[in-house]
C-alpha positions as CSV (number, residue, x, y, z in Angstrom):
1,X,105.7,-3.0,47.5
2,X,102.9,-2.7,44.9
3,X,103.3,-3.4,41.5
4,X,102.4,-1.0,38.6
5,X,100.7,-2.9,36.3
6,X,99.8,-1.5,32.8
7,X,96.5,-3.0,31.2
8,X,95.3,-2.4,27.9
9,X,92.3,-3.5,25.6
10,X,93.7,-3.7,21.7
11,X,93.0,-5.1,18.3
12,X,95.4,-7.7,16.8
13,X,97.4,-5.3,15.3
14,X,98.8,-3.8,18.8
15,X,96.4,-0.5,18.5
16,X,94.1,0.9,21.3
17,X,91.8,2.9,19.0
18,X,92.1,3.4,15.1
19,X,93.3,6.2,13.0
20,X,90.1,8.2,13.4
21,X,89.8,7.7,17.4
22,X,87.5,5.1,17.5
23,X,87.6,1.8,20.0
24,X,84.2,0.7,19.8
25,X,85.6,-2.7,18.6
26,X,87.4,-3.0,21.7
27,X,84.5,-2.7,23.8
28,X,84.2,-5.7,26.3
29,X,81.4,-8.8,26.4
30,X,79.3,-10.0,29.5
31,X,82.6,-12.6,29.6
32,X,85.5,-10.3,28.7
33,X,84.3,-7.8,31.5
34,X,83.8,-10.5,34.2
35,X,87.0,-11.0,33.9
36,X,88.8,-7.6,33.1
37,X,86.4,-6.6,36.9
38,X,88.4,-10.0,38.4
39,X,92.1,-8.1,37.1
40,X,90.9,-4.6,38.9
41,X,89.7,-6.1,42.3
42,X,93.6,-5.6,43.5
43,X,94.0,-2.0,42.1
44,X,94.0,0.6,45.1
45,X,95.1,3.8,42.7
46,X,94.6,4.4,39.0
47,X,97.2,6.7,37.6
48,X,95.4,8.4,33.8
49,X,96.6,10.6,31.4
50,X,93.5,13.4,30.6
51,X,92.4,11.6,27.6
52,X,91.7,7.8,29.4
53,X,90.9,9.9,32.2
54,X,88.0,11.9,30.2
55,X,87.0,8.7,28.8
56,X,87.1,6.7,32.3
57,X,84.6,9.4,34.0
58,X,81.6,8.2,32.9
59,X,81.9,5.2,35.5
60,X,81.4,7.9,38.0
61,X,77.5,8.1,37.1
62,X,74.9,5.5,37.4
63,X,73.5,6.8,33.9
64,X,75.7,4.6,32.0
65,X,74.7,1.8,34.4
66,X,71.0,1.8,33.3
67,X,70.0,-1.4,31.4
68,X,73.5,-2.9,31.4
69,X,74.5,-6.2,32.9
70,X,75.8,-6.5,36.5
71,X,79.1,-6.7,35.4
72,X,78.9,-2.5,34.4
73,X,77.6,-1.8,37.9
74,X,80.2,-4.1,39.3
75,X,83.3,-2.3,37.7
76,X,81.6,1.3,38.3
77,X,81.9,0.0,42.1
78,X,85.9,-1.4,41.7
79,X,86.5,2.2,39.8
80,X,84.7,4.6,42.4
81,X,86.5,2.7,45.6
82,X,89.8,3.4,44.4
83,X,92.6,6.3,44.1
84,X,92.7,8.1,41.0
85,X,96.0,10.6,39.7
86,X,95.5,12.4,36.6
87,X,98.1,13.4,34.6
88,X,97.6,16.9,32.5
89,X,99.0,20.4,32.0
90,X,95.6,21.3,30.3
91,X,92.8,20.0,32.6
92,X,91.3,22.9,34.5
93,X,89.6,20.2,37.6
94,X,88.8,16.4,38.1
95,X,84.8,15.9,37.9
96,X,85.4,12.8,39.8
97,X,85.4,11.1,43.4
98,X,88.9,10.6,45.1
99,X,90.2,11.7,42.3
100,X,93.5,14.5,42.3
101,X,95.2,16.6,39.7
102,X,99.3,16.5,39.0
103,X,100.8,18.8,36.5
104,X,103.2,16.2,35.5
105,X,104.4,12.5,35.6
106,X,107.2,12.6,38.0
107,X,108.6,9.2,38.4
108,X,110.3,9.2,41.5
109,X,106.9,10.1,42.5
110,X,105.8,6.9,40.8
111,X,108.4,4.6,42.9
112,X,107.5,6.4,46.4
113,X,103.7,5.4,45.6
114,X,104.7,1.9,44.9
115,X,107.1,1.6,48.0
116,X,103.9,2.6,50.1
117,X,101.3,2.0,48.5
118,X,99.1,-1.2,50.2
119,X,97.5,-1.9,47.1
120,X,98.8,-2.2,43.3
121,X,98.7,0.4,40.8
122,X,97.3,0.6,37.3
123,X,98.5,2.8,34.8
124,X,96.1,4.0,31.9
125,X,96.5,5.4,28.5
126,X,99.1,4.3,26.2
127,X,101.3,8.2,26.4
128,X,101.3,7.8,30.1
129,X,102.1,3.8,30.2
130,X,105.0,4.8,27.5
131,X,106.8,7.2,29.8
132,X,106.7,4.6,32.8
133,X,107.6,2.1,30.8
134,X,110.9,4.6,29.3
135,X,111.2,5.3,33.1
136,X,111.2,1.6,34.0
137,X,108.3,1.7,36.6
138,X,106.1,-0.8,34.7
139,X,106.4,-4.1,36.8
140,X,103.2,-6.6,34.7
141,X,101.1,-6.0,31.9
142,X,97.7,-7.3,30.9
143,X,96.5,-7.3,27.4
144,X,93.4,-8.4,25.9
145,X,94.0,-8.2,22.1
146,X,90.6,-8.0,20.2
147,X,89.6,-10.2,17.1
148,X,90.2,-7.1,15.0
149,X,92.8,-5.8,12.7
150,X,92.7,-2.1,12.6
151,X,95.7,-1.1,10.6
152,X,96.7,1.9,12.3
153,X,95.9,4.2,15.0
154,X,97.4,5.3,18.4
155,X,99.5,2.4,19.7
156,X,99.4,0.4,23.1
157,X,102.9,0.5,23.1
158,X,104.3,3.7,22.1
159,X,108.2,3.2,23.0
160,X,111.3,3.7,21.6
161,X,113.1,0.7,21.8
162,X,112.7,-3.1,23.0
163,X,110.9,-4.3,26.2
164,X,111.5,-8.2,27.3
165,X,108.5,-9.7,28.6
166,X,108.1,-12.8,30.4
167,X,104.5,-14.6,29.9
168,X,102.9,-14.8,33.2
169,X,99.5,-16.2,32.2
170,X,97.2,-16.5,28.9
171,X,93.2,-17.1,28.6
172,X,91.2,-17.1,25.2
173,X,87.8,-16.1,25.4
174,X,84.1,-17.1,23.5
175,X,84.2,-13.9,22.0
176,X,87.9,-14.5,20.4
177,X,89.6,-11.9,22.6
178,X,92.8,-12.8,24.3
179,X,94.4,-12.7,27.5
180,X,98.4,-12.1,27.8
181,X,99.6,-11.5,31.4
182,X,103.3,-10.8,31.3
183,X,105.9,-9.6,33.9
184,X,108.7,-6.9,32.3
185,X,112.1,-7.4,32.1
186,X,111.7,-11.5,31.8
């Protein structure tokens, strides 16, 4: 059975981008990606919502490839190879390789593609992560919190209630960012 395992780039302060939108801060190093490519390797199918999605898409051109370090070219190559599901009742098409369209998150859906699916699954976008976590579906979760307090903004976690975690694993980086691996339901 595959796991679906929610990742997530944040500032200190437990938010993905800040009050107006932006993430900038959260944007990787040469060291940071390395690794984040290293945590990807094992993903068969990404499941987005439209916004992650519509911000994902750009790995599907070389243009935002050219004069980057080898670590961009190598995650453009993890992202293409693998299964992509987006989520949205207002996206017209998918601009993107093995890429498909679904109207809504069903998660009974969610558990059939875990019970078959060779490969995990990683679940992108905090709305979409919330409603398999509410569902129960989310097996691990890998964090990187930034050196950066933002103090408000859209939420990596945006639950109702409490999730127990169980620390897996943990890695601090040059850069100051973090690494929190946790199983749910420790």
């Amino acid at each position: 059975m595959a796991a679906l395992v929610y990742s997530a780039i944040a500032s200190l302060d437990g938010y993905v981008a800040d009050r107006g939108g932006d993430f900038g801060w959260a944007a990787p190093d040469e060291e940071v990606h390395s690794f984040v490519n290293e945590l990807e390797r094992p993903i068969g199918t990404y499941l987005f919502g439209r916004r992650m999605y519509e911000v994902m898409e750009v790995w599907e051109s070389d243009e935002i490839l050219d004069g980057q370090p080898p670590c961009m070219r190598e995650y453009a190559e993890i992202w293409r190879a693998a299964e992509k599901v987006v989520y949205s009742t207002r996206l017209q098409a998918v601009a993107t390789g093995r890429t498909r369209l679904e109207r809504e998150f069903d998660p009974a859906a969610i558990r059939e593609m875990k019970d078959s699916a060779p490969h995990d699954i990683s679940i992108g976008g905090p709305a979409l992560a919330g409603q398999a976590l509410a569902a129960g579906l989310v097996d691990e979760c890998h964090l990187l919190l930034n050196p950066v307090v933002v103090g408000g903004g859209k939420s990596a976690f945006p639950i109702n209630g409490q999730i127990d975690l169980e620390l897996l694993d943990q890695r601090r980086f040059g850069n100051g960012t973090v690494y929190l691996h946790y199983r749910l339901g420790g």
